[in-house]
C-alpha positions as CSV (number, residue, x, y, z in Angstrom):
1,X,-9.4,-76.5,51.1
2,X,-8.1,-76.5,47.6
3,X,-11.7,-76.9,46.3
4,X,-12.4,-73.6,48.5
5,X,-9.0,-71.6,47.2
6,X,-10.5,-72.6,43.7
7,X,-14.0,-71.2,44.0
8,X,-12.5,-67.9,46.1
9,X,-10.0,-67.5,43.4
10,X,-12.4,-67.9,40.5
11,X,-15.1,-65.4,42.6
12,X,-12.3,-62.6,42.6
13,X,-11.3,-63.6,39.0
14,X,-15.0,-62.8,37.8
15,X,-15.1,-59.8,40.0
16,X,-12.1,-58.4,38.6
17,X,-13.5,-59.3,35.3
18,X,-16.4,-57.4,35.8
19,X,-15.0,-54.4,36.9
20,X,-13.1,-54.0,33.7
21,X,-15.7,-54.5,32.0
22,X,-18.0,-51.3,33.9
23,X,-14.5,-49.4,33.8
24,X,-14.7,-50.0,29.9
25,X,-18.5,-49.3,29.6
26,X,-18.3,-46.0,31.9
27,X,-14.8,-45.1,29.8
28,X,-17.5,-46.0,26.4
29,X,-20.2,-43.7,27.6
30,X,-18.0,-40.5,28.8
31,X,-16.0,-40.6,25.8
32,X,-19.1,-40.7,23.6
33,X,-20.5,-37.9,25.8
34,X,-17.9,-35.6,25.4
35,X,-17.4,-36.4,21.6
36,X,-20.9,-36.4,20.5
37,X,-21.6,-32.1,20.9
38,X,-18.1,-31.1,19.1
39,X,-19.9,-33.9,16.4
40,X,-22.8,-32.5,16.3
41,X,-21.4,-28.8,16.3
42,X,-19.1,-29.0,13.6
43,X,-22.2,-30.5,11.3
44,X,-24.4,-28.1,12.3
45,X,-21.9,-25.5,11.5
46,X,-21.0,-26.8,7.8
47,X,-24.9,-27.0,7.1
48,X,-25.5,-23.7,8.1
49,X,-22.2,-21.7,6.3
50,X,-23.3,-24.2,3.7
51,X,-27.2,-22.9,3.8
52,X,-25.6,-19.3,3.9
53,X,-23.2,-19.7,0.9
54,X,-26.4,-21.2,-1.0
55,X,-28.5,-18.3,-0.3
56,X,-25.5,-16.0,-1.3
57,X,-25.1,-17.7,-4.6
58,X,-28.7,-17.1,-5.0
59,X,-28.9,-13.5,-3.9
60,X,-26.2,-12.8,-6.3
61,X,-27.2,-14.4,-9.2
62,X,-30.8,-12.1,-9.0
63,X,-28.6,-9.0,-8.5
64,X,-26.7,-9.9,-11.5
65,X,-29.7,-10.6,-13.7
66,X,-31.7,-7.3,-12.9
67,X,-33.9,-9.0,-10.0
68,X,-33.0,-5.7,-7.9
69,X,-36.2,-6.3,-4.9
70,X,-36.0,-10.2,-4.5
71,X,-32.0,-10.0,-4.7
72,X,-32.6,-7.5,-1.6
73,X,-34.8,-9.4,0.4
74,X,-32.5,-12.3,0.0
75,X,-29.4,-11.1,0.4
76,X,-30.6,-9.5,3.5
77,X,-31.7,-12.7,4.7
78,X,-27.8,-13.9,4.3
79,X,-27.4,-11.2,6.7
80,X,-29.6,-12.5,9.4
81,X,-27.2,-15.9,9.2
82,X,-23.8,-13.9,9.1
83,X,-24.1,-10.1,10.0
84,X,-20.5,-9.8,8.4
85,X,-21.0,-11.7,5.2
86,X,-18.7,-9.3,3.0
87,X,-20.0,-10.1,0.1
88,X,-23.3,-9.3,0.9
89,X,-22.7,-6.7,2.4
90,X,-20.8,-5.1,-0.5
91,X,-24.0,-6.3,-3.2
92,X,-26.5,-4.4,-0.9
93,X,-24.6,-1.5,-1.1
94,X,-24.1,-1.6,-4.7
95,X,-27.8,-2.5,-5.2
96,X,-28.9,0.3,-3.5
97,X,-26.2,2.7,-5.3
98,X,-27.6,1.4,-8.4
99,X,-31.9,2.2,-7.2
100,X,-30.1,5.4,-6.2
101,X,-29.2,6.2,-10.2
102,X,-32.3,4.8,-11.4
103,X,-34.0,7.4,-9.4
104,X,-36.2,10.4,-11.8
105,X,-35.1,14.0,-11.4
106,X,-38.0,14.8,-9.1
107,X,-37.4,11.6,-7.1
108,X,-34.4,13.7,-4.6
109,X,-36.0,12.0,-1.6
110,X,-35.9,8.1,-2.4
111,X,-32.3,8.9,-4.0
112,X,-30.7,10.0,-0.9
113,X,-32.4,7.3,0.8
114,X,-30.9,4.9,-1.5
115,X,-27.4,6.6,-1.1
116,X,-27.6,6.4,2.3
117,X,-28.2,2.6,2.7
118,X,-25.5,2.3,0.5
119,X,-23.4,4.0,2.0
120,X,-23.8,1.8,5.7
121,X,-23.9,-1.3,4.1
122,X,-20.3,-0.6,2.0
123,X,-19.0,1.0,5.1
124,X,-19.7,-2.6,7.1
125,X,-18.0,-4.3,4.3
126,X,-15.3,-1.8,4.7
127,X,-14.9,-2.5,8.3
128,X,-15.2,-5.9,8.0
129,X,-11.9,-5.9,5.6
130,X,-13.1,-6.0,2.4
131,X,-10.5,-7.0,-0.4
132,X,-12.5,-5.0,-3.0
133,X,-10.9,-1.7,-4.4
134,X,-14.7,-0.7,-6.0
135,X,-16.1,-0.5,-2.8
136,X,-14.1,2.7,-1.9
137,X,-14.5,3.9,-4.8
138,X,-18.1,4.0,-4.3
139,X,-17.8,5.2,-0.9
140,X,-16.4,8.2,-2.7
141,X,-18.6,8.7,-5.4
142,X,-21.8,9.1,-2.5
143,X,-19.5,11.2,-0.5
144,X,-19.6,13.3,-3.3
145,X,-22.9,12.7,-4.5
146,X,-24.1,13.6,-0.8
147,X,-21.6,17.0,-0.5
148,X,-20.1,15.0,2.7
149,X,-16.4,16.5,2.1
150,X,-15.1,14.7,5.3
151,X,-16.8,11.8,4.4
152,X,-14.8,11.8,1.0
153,X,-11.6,12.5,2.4
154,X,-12.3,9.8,5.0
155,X,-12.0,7.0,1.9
156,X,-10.5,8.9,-0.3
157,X,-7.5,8.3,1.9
158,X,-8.4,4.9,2.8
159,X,-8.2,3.7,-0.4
160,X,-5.2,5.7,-1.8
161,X,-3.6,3.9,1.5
162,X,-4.8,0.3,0.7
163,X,-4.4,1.0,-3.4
164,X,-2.0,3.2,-4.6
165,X,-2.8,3.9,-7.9
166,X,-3.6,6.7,-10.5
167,X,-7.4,7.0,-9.7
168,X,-7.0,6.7,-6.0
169,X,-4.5,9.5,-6.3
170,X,-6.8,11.7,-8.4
171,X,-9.9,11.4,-6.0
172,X,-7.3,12.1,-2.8
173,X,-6.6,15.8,-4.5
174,X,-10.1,16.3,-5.1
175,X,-10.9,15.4,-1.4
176,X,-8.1,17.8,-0.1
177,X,-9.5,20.3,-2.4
178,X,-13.0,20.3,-0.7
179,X,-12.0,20.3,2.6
180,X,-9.4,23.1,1.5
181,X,-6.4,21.5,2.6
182,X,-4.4,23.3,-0.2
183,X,-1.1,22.1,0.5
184,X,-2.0,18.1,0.6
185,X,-3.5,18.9,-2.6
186,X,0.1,20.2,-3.7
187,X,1.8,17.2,-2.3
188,X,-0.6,14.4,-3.2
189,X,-0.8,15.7,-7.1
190,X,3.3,16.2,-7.2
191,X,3.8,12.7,-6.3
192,X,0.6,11.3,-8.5
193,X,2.6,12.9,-11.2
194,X,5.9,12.0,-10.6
195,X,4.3,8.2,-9.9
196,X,2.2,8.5,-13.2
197,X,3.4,10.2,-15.8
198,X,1.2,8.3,-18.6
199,X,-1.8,8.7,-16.6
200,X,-5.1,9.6,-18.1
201,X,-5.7,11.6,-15.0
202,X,-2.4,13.2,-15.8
203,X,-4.4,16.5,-16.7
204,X,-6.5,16.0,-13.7
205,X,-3.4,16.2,-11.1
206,X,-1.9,19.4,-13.4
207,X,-5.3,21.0,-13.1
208,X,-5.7,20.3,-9.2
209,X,-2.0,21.6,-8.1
210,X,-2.8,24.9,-10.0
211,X,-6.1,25.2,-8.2
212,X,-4.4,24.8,-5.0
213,X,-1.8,27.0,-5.7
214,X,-3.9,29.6,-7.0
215,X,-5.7,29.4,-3.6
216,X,-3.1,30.3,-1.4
217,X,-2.1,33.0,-4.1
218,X,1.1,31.3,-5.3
219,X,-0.3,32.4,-8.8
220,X,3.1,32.4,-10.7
221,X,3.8,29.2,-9.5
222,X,0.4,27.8,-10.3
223,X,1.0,29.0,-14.1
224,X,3.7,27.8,-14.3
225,X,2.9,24.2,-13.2
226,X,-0.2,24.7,-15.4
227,X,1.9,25.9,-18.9
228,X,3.9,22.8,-17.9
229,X,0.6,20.2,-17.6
230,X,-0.6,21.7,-21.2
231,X,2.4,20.6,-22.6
232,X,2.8,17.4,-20.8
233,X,-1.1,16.5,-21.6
234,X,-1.3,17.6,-24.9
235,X,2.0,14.8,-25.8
236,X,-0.1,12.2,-23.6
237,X,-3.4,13.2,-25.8
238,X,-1.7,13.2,-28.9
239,X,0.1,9.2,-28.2
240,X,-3.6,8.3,-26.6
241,X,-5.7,9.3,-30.0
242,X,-3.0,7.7,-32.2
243,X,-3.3,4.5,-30.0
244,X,-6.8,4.3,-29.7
245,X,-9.2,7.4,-31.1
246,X,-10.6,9.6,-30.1
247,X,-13.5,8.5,-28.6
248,X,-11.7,6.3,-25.9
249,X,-11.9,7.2,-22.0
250,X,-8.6,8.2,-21.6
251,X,-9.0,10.6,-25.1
252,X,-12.1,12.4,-23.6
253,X,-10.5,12.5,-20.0
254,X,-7.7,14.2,-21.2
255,X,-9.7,16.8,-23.8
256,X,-11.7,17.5,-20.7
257,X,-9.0,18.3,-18.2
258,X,-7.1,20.2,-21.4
259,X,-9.8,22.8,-21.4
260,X,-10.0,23.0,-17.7
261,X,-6.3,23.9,-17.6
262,X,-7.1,26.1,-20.6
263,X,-9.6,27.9,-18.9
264,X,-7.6,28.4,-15.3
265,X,-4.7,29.7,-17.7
266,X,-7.1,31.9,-19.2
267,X,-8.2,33.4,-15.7
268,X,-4.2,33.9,-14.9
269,X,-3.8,35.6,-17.9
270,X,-6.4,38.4,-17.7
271,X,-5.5,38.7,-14.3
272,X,-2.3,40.0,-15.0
273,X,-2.6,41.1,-18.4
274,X,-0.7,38.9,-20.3
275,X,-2.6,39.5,-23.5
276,X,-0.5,37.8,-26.3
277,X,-0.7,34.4,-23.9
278,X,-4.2,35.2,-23.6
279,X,-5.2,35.4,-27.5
280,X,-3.2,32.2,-27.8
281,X,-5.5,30.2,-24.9
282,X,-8.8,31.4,-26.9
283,X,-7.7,30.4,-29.4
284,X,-6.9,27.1,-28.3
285,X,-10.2,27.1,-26.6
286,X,-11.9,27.8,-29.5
287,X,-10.6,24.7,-31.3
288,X,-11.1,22.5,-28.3
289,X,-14.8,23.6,-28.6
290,X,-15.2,23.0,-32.4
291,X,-13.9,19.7,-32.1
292,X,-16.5,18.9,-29.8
């Protein structure tokens, strides 16, 4: 009998043995199973954002270099691996907005073409949350370049919202201008002056609040606010040439807008016959052209 209890005990021993052992095999084989795809997955995820960034790199570098066609076809094919690839996105547009420049005066056609796939590919990147300032400021500049005045305004205010500074604010008054929204002009210029007094636009944001005001025939006021930007621009000219020249950016932006408010003072002034003001604006008109 003991011999017996011996063998049954060893037979359930092994048995019990054995089904630990197919417990641990089957536990073996489902973990493996279910661990295996998120494996694989991840890998084959970091090969192809690695394969993407790659192609980026390469698209790029022919974009930088001149290489306008091939850095096309390959950045486009970045696209076809990531739809929302920002960057991308944002060099297509600038390559095209650059083919769109290149274009020959009697090449109209292919340049608004060119603008206009510029245009939807830096719109994407601007939907997509682009971190770039340049790519609104592009957005405006076709706007313009394609007399889309709601378009304009559309970014213009989008990117005075997302960067509030001194160009942002200049292009907002011109895009309330065109879609003769007077009094955001007003508005938008009064606080773009009050924000930057130094500006090199400064003469841009005097010249835009007369215009406006001069449009809903508020023409005192408007010559007034003008008399006050020639002052205020010719002491910002004056620190600007003795800084840096007079052939600087800011120099010429500030001559430029100077004879625009010249000129609108000019138009006040034979308007109501203020003819002492108006010998002293030609000939302050006739310097500014001598000395150019």
């Amino acid at each position: 009998m003991s011999r017996l209890r011996s063998r049954t005990y060893n037979s359930t021993s092994r048995c019990t043995i054995v089904r630990y052992a197919l417990w641990l095999v089957v536990l073996g084989v489902l973990l493996i199973s279910c661990g295996t795809p998120d494996v694989t997955r991840e890998s084959a995820t970091s090969t192809a954002r690695t394969s993407r960034d790659l192609l980026y790199r390469e698209g790029h570098q022919l974009y930088m270099t001149g290489n306008l066609d091939s850095a096309r076809t390959v950045l486009r094919e970045v696209l076809q691996l990531d739809s929302t690839h920002v960057e991308a996105l944002t060099d297509l547009g600038m390559l095209h907005y650059d083919l769109a420049l290149a274009q020959k005066p009697g090449e109209s056609k292919a340049k608004i073409l060119n603008l206009r796939e510029a245009r939807g590919y830096l719109a994407r990147a601007e939907r997509v949350g682009t971190p770039d300032d340049a790519v609104y400021e592009r957005l405006c500049q076709i706007s313009l370049a394609l007399d889309d005045d709601r378009s304009f305004l559309t970014y213009a205010r989008k990117s005075a919202e997302r960067f509030p500074f001194e160009r942002q604010y200049y292009n907002l008054g011109l895009a309330y201008f065109g879609v003769g929204d007077y009094q955001n002009v007003v508005k938008s210029q009064r606080e773009a002056i009050q924000k930057f007094p130094q500006s090199q636009y400064l003469g841009g944001y005097y010249r835009q609040l007369g215009r406006a005001y001069m449009k809903i025939d508020r023409d005192q006021t408007a010559q007034r606010n003008l008399e006050t930007g020639l002052s205020a621009v010719d002491t910002r000219f004056t620190a600007e040439v003795k800084e840096h020249g007079l052939t600087s950016d800011a120099a010429r932006r500030l001559a430029d807008d100077r004879r625009a408010i010249l000129q609108l003072l000019r138009q006040l002034y034979q308007t109501y016959h203020f003819d002492d003001k108006l010998k002293n604006v030609d000939r302050l008109l006739n310097e500014a052209d001598s000395r150019r």
